[in-house]
PyMOL Python script that loads the backbone (N, CA, C, O; Angstrom):
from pymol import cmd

cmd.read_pdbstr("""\
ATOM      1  N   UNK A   1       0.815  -1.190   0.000  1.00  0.00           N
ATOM      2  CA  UNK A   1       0.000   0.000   0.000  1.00  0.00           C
ATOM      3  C   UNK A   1       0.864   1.260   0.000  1.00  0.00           C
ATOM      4  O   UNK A   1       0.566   2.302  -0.584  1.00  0.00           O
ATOM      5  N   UNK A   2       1.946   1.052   0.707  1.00  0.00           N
ATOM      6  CA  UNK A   2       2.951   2.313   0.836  1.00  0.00           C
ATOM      7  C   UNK A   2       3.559   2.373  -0.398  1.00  0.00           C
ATOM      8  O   UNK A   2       3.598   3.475  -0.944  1.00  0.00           O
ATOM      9  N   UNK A   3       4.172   1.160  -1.106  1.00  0.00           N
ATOM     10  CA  UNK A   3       4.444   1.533  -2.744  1.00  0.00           C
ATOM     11  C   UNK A   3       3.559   2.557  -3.848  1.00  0.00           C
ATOM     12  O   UNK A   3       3.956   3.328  -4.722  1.00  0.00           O
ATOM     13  N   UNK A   4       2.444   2.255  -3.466  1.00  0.00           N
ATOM     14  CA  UNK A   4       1.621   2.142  -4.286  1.00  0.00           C
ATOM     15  C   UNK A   4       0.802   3.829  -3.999  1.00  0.00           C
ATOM     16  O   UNK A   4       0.000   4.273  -4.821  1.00  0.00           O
ATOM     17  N   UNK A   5       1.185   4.601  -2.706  1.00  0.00           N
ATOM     18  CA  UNK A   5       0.714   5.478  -2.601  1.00  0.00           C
ATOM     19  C   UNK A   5       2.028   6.525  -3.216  1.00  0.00           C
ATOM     20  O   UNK A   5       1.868   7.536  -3.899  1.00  0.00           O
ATOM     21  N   UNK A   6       3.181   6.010  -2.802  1.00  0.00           N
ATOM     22  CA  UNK A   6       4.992   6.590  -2.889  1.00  0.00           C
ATOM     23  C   UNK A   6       4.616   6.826  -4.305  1.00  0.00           C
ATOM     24  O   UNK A   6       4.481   8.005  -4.630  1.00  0.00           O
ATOM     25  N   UNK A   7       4.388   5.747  -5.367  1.00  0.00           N
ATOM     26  CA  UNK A   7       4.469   5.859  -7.046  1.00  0.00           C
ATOM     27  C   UNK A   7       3.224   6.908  -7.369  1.00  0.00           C
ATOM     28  O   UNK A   7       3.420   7.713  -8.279  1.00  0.00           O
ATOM     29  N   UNK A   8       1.946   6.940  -6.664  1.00  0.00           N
ATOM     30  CA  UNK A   8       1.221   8.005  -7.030  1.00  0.00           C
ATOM     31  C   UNK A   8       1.266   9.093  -6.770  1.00  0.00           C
ATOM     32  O   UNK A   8       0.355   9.670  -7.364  1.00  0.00           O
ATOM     33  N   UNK A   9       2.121  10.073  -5.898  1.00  0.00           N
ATOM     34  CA  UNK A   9       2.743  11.133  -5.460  1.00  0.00           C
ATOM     35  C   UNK A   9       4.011  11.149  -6.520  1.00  0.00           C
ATOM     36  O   UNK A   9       4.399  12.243  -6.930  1.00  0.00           O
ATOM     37  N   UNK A  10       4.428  10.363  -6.808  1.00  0.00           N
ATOM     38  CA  UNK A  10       5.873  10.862  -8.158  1.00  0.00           C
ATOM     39  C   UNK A  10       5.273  11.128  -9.070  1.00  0.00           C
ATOM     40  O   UNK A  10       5.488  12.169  -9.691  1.00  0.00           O
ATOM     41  N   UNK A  11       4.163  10.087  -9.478  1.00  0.00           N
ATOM     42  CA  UNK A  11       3.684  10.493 -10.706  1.00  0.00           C
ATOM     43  C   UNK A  11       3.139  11.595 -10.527  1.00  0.00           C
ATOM     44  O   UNK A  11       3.788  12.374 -11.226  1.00  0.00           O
ATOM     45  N   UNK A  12       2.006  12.380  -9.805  1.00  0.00           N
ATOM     46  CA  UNK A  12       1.349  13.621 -10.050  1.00  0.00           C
ATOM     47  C   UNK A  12       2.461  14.928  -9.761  1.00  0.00           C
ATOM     48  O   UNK A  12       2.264  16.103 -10.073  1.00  0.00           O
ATOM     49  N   UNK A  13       3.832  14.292  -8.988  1.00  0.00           N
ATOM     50  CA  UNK A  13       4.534  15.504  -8.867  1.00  0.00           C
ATOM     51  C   UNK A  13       5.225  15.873 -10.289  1.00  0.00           C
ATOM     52  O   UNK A  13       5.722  16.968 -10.552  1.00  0.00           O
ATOM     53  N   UNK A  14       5.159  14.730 -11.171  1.00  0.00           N
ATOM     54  CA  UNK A  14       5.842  14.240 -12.669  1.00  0.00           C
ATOM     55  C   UNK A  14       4.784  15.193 -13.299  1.00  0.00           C
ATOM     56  O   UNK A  14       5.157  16.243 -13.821  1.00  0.00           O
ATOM     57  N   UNK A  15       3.338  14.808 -13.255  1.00  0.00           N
ATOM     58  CA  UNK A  15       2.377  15.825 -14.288  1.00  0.00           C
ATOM     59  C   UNK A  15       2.551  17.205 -14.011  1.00  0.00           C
ATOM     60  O   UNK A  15       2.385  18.094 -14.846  1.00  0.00           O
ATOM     61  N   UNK A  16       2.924  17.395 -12.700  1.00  0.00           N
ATOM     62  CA  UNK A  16       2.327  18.883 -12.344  1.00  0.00           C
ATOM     63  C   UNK A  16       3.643  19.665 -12.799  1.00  0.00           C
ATOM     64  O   UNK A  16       3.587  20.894 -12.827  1.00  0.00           O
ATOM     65  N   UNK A  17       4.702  19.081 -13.119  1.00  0.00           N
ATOM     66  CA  UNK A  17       6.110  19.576 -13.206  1.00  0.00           C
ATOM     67  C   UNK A  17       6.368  20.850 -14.445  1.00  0.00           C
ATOM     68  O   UNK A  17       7.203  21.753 -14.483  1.00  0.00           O
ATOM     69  N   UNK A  18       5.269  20.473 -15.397  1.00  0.00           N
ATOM     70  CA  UNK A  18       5.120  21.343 -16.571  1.00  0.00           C
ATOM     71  C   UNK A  18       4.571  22.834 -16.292  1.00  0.00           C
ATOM     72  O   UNK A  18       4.910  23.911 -16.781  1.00  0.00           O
ATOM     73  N   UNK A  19       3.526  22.476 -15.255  1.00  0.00           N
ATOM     74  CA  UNK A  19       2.634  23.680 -14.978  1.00  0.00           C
ATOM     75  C   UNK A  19       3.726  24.768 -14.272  1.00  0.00           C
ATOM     76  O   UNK A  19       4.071  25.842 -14.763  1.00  0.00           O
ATOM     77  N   UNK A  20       4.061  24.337 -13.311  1.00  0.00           N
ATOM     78  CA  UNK A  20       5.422  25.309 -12.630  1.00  0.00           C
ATOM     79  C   UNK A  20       6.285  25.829 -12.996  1.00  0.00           C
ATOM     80  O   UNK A  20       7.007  26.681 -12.477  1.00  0.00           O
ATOM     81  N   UNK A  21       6.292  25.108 -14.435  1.00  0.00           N
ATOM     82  CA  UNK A  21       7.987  26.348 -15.285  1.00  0.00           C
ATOM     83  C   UNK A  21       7.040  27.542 -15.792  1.00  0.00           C
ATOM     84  O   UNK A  21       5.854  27.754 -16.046  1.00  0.00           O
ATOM     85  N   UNK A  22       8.340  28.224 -15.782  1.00  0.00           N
ATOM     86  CA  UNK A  22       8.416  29.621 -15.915  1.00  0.00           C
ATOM     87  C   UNK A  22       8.396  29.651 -17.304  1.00  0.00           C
ATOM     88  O   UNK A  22       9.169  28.923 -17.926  1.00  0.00           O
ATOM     89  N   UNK A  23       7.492  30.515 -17.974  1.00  0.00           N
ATOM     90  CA  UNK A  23       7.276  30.945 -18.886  1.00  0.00           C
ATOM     91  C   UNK A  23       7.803  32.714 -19.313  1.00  0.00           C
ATOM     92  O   UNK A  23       7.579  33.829 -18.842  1.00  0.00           O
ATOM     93  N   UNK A  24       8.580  32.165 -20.435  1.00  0.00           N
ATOM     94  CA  UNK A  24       9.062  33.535 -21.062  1.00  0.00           C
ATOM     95  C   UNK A  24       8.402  34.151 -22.162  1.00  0.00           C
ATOM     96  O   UNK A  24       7.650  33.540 -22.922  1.00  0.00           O
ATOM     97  N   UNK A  25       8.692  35.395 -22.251  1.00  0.00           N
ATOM     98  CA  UNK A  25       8.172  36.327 -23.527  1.00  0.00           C
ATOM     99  C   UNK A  25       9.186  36.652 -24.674  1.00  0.00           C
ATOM    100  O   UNK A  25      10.261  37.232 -24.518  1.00  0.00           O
ATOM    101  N   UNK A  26       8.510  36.039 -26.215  1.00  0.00           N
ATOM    102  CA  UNK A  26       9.505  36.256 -26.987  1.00  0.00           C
ATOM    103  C   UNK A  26       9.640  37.812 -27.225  1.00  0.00           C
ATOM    104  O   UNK A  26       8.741  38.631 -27.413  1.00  0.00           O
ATOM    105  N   UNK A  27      11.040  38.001 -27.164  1.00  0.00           N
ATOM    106  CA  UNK A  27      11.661  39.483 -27.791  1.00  0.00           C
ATOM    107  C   UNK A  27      11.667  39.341 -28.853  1.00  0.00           C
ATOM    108  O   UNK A  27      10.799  40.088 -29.304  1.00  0.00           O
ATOM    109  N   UNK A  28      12.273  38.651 -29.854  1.00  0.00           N
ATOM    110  CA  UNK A  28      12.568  38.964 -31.441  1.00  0.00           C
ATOM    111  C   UNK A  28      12.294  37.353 -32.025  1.00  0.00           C
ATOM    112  O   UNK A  28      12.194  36.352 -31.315  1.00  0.00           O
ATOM    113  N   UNK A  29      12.219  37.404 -33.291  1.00  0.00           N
ATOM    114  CA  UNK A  29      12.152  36.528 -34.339  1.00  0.00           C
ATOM    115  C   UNK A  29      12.755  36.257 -35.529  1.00  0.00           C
ATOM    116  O   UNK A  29      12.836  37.240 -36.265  1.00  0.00           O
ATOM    117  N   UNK A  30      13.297  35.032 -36.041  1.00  0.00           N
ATOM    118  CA  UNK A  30      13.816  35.683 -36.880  1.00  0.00           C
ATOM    119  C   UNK A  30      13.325  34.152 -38.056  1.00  0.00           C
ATOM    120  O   UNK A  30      13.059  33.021 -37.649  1.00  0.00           O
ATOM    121  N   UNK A  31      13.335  34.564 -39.366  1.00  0.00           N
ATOM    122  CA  UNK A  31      13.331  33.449 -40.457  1.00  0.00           C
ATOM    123  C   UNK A  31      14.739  33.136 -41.078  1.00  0.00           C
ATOM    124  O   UNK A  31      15.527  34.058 -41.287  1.00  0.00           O
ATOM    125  N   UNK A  32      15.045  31.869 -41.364  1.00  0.00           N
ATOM    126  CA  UNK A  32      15.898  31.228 -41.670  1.00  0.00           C
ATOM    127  C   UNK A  32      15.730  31.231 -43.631  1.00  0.00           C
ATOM    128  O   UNK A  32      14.902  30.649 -44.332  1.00  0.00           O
ATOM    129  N   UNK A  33      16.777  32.051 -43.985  1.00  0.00           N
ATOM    130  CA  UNK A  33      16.870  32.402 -45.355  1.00  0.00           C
ATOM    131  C   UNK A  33      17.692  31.640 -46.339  1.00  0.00           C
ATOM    132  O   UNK A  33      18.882  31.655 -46.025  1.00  0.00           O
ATOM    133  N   UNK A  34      17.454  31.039 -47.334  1.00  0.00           N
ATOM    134  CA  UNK A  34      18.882  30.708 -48.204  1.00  0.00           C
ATOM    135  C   UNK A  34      19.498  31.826 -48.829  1.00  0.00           C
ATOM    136  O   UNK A  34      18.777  32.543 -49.523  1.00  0.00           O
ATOM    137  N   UNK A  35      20.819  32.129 -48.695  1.00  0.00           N
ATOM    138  CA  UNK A  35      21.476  32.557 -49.580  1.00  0.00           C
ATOM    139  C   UNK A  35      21.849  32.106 -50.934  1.00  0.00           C
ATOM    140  O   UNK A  35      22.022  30.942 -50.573  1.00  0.00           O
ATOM    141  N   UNK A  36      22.100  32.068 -52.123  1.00  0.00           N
ATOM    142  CA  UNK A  36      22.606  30.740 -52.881  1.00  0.00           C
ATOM    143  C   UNK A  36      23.880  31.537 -53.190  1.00  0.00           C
ATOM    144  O   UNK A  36      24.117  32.742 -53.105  1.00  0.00           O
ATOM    145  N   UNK A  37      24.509  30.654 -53.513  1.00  0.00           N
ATOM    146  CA  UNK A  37      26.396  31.476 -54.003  1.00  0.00           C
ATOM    147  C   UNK A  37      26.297  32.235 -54.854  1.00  0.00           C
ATOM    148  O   UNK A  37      25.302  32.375 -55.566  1.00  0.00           O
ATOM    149  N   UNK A  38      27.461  32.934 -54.924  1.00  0.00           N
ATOM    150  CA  UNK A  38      27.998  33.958 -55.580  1.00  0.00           C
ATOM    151  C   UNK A  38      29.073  33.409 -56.596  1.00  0.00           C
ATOM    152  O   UNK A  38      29.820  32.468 -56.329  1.00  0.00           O
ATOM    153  N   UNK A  39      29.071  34.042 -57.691  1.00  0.00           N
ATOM    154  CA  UNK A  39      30.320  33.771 -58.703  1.00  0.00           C
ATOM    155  C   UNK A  39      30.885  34.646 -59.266  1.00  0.00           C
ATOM    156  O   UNK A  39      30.193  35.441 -59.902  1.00  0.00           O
ATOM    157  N   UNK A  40      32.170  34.793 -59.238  1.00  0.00           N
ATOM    158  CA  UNK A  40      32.849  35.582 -60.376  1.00  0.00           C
ATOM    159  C   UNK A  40      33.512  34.751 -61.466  1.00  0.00           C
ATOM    160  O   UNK A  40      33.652  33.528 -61.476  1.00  0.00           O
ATOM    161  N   UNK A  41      33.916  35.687 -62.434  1.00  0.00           N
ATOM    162  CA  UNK A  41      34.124  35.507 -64.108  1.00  0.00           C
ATOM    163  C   UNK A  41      35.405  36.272 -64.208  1.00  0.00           C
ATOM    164  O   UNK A  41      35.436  37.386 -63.686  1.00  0.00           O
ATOM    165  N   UNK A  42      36.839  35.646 -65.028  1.00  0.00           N
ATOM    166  CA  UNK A  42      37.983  35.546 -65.340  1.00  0.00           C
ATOM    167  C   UNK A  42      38.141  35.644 -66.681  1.00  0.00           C
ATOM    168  O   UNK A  42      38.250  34.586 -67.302  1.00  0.00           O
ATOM    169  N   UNK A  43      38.190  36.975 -67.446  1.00  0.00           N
ATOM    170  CA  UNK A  43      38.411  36.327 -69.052  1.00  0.00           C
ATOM    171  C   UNK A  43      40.204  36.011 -69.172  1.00  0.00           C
ATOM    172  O   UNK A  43      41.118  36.814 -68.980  1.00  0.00           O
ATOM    173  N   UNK A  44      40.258  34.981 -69.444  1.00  0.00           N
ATOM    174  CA  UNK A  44      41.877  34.189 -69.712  1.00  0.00           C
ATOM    175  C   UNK A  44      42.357  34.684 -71.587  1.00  0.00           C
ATOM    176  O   UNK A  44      41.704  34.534 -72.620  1.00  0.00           O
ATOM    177  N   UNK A  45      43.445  35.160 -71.410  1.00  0.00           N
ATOM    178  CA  UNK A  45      43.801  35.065 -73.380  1.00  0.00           C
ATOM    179  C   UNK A  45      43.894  33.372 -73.431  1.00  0.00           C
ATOM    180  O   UNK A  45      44.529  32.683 -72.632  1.00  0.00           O
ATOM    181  N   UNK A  46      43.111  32.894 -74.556  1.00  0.00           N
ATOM    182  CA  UNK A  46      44.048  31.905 -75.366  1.00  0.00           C
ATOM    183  C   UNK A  46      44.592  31.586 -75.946  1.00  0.00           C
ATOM    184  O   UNK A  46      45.538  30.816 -75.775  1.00  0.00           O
ATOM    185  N   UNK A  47      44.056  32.241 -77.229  1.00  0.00           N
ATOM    186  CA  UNK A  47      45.079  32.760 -78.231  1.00  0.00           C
ATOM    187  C   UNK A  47      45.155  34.234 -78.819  1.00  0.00           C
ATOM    188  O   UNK A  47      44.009  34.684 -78.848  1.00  0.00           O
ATOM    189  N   UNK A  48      45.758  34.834 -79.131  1.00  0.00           N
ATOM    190  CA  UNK A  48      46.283  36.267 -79.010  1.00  0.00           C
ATOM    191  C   UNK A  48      45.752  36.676 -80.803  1.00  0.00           C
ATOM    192  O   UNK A  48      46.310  35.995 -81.663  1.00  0.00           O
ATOM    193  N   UNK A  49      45.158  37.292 -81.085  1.00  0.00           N
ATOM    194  CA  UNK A  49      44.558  38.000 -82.707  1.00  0.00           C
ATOM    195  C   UNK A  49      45.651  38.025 -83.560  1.00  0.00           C
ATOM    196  O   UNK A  49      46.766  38.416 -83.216  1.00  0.00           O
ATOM    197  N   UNK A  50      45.286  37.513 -84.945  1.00  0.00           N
ATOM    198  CA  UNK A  50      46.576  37.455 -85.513  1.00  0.00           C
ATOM    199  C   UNK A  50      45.745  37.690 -86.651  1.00  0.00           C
ATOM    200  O   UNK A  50      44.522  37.636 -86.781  1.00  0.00           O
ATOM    201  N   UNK A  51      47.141  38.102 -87.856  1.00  0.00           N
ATOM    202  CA  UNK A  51      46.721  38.606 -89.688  1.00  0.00           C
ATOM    203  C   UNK A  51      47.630  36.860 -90.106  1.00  0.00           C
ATOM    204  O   UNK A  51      48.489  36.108 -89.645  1.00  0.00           O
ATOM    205  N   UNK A  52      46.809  36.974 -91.122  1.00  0.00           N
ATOM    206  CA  UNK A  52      47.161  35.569 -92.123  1.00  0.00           C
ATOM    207  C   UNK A  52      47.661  36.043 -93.163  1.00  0.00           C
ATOM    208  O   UNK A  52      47.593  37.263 -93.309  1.00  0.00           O
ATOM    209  N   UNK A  53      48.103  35.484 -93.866  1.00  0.00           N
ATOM    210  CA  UNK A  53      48.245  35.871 -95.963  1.00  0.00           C
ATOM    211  C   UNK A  53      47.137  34.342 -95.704  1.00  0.00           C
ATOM    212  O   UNK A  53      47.194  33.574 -94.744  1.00  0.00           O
ATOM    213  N   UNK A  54      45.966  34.247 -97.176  1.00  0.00           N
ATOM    214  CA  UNK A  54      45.835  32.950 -97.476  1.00  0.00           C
ATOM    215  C   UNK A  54      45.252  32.927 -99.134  1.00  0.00           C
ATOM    216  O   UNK A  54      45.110  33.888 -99.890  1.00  0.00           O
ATOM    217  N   UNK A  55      45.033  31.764 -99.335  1.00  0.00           N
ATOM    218  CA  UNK A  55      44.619  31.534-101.020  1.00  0.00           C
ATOM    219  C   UNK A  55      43.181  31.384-100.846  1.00  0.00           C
ATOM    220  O   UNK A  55      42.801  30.618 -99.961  1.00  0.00           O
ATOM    221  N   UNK A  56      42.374  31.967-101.517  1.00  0.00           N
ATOM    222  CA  UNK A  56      41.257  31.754-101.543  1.00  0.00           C
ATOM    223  C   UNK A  56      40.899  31.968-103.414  1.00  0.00           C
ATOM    224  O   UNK A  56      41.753  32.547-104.086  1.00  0.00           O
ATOM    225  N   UNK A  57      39.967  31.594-103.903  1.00  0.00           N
ATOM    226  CA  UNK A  57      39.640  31.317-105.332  1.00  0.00           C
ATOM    227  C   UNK A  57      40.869  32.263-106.275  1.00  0.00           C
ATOM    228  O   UNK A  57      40.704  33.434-106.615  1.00  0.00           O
ATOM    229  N   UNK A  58      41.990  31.497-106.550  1.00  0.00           N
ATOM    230  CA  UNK A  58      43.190  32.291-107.143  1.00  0.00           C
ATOM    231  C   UNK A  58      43.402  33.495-106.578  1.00  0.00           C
ATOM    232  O   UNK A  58      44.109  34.233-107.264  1.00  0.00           O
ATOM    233  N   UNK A  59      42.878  34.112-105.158  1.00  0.00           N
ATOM    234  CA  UNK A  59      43.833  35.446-104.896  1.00  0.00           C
ATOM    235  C   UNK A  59      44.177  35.329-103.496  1.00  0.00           C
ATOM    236  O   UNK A  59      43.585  34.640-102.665  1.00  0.00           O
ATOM    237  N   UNK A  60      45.505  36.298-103.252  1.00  0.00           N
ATOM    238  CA  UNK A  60      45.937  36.046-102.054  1.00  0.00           C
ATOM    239  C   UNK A  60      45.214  36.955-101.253  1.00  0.00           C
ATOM    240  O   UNK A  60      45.088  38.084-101.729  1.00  0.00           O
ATOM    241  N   UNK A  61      44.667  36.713-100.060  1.00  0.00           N
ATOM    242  CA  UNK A  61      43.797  37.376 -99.066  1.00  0.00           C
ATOM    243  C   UNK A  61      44.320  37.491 -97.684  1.00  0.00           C
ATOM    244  O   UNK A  61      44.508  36.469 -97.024  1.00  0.00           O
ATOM    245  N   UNK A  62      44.540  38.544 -97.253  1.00  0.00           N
ATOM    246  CA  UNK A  62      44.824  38.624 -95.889  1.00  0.00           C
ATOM    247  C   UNK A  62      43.903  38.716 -95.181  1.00  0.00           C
ATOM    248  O   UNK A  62      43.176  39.674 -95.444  1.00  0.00           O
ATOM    249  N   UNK A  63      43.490  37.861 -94.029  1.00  0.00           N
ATOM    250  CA  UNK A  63      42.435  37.558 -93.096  1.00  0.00           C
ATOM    251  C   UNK A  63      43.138  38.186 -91.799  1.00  0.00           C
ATOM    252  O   UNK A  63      44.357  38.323 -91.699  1.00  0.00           O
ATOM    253  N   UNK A  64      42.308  38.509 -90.931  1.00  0.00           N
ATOM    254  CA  UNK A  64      42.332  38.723 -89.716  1.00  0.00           C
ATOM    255  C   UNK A  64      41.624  37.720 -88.771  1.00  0.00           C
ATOM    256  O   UNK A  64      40.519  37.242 -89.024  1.00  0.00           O
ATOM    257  N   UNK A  65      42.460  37.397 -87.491  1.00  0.00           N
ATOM    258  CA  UNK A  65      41.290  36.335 -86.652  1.00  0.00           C
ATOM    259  C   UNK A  65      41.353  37.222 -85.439  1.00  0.00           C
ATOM    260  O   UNK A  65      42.391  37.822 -85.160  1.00  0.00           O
ATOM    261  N   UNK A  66      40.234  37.317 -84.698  1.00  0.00           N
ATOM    262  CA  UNK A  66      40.129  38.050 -83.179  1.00  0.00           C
ATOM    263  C   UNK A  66      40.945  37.028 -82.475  1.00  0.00           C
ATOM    264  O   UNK A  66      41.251  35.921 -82.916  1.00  0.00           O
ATOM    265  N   UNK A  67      41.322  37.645 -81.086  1.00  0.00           N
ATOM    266  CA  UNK A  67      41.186  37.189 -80.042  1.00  0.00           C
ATOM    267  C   UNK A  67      40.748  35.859 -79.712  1.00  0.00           C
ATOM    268  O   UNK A  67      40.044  35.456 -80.638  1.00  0.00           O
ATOM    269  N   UNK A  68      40.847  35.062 -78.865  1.00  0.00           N
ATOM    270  CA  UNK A  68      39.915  33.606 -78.255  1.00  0.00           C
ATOM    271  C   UNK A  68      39.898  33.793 -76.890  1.00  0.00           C
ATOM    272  O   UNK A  68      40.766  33.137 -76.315  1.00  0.00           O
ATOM    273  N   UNK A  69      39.428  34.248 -76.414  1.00  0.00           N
ATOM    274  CA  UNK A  69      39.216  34.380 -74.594  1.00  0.00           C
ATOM    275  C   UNK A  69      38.695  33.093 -73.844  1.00  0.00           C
ATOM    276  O   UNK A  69      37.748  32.383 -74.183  1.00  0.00           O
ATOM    277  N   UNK A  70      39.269  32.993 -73.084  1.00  0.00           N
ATOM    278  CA  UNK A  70      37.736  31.618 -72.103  1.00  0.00           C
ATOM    279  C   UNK A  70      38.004  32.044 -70.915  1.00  0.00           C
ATOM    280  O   UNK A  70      39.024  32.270 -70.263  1.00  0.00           O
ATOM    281  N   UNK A  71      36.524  32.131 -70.711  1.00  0.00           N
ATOM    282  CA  UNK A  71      35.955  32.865 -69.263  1.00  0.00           C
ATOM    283  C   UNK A  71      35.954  31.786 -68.215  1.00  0.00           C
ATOM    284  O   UNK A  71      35.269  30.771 -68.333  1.00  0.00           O
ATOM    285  N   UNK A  72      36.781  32.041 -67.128  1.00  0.00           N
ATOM    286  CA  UNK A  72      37.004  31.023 -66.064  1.00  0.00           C
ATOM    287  C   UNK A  72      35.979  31.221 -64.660  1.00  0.00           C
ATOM    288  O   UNK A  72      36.215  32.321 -64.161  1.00  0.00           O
ATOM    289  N   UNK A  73      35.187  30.656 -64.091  1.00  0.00           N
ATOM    290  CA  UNK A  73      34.084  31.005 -63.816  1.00  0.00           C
ATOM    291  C   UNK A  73      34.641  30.338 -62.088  1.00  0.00           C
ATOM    292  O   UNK A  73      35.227  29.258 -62.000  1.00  0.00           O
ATOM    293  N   UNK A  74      34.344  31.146 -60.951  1.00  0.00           N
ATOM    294  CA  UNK A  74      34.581  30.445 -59.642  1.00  0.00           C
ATOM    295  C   UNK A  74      33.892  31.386 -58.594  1.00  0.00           C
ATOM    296  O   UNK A  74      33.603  32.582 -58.551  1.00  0.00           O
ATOM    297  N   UNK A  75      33.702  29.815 -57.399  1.00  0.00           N
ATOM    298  CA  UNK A  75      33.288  30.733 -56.605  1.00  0.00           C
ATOM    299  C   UNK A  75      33.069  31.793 -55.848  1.00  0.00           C
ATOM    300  O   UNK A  75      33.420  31.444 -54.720  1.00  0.00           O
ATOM    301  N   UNK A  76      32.579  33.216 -55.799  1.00  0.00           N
ATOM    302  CA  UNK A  76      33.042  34.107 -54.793  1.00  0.00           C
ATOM    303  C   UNK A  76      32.674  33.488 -53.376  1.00  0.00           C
ATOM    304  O   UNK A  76      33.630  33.097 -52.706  1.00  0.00           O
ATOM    305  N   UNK A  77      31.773  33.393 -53.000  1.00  0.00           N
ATOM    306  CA  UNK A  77      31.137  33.311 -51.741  1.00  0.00           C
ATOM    307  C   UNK A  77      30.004  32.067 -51.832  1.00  0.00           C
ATOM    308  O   UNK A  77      29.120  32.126 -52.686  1.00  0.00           O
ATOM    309  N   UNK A  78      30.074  31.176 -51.092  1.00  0.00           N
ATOM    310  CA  UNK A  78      29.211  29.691 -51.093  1.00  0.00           C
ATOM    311  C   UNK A  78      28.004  30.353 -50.100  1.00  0.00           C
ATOM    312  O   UNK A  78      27.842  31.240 -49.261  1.00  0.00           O
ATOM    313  N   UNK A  79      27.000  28.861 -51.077  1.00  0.00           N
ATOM    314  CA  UNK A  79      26.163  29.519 -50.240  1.00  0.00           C
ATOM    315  C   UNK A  79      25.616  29.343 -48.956  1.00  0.00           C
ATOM    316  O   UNK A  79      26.001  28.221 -48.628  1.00  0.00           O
ATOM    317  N   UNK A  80      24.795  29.906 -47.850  1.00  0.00           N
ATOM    318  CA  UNK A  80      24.897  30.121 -47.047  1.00  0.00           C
ATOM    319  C   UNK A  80      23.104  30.514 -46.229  1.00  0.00           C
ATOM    320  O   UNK A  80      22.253  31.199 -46.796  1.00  0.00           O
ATOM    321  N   UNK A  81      22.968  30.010 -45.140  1.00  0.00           N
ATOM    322  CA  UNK A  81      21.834  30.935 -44.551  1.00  0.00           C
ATOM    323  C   UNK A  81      22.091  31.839 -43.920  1.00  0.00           C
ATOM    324  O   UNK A  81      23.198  31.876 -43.383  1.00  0.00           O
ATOM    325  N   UNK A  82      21.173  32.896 -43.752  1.00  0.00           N
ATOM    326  CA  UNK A  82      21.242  34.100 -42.598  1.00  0.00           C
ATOM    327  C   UNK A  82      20.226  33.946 -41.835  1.00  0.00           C
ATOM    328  O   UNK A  82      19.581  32.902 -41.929  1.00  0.00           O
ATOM    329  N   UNK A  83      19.861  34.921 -40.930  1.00  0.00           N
ATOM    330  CA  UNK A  83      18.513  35.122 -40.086  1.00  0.00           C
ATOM    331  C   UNK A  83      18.127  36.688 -40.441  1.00  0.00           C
ATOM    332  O   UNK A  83      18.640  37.602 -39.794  1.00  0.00           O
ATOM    333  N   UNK A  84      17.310  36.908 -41.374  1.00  0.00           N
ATOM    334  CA  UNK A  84      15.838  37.638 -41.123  1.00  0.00           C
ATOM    335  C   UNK A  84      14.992  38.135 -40.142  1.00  0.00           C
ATOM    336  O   UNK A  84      14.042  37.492 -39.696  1.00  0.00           O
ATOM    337  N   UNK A  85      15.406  39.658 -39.661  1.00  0.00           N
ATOM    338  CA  UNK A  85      13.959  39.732 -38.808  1.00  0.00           C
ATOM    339  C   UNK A  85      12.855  39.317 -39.048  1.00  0.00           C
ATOM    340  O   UNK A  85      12.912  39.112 -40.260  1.00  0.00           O
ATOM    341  N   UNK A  86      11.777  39.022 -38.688  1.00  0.00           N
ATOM    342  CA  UNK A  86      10.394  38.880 -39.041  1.00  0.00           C
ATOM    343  C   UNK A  86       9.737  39.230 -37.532  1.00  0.00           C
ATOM    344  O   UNK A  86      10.089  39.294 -36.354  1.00  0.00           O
ATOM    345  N   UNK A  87       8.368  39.441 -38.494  1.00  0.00           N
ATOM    346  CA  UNK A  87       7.052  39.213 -36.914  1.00  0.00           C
ATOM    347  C   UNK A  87       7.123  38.350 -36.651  1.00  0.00           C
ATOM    348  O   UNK A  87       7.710  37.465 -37.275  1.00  0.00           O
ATOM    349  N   UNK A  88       6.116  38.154 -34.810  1.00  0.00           N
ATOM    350  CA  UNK A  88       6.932  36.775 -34.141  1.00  0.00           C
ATOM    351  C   UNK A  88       5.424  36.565 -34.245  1.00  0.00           C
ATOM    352  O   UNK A  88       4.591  37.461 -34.104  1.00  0.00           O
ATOM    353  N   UNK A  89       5.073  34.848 -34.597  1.00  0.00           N
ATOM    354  CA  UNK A  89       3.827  34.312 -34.554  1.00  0.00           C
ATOM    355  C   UNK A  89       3.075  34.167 -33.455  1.00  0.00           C
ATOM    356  O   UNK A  89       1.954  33.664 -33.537  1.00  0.00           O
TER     357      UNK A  89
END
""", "prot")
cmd.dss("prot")
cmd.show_as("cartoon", "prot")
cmd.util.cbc("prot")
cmd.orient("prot")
């Protein structure tokens, strides 16, 4: 009988344990944002503009070729979350 009264006093001191905490007031809020990355762009020479002589239908023709660039592409900044103020629900 003494067990049995001992286990029903833990248990209701167990339920009531919730009611007694202290309850706080939220100050701020905030939302959880994606950032997505950032990239920058590298134009590289590849090959440098050049004049030709060439044959084209019996006459000699001087051609011009531009430039060849290739744009090397990398990360600035990965991406990332922040926190957002927001209203608090």
């Amino acid at each position: 009988m003494k067990a049995i009264i001992t286990g029903a006093i833990i248990t209701m001191a167990a339920a009531a344990t919730p009611a007694l905490a202290w309850e706080g007031k939220k100050v701020a809020c905030y939302d959880k944002v994606w950032v997505p990355a950032t990239y920058k762009s590298k134009k590289v020479l590849e090959y440098p503009a050049k004049k030709k002589w060439e044959h084209h239908d019996g006459q000699m023709v001087k051609m011009r070729y531009p430039a060849i660039y290739m744009v090397k592409k990398y990360v600035d900044m990965e991406g990332h979350y922040e926190l957002h103020k927001a209203p608090c629900k």
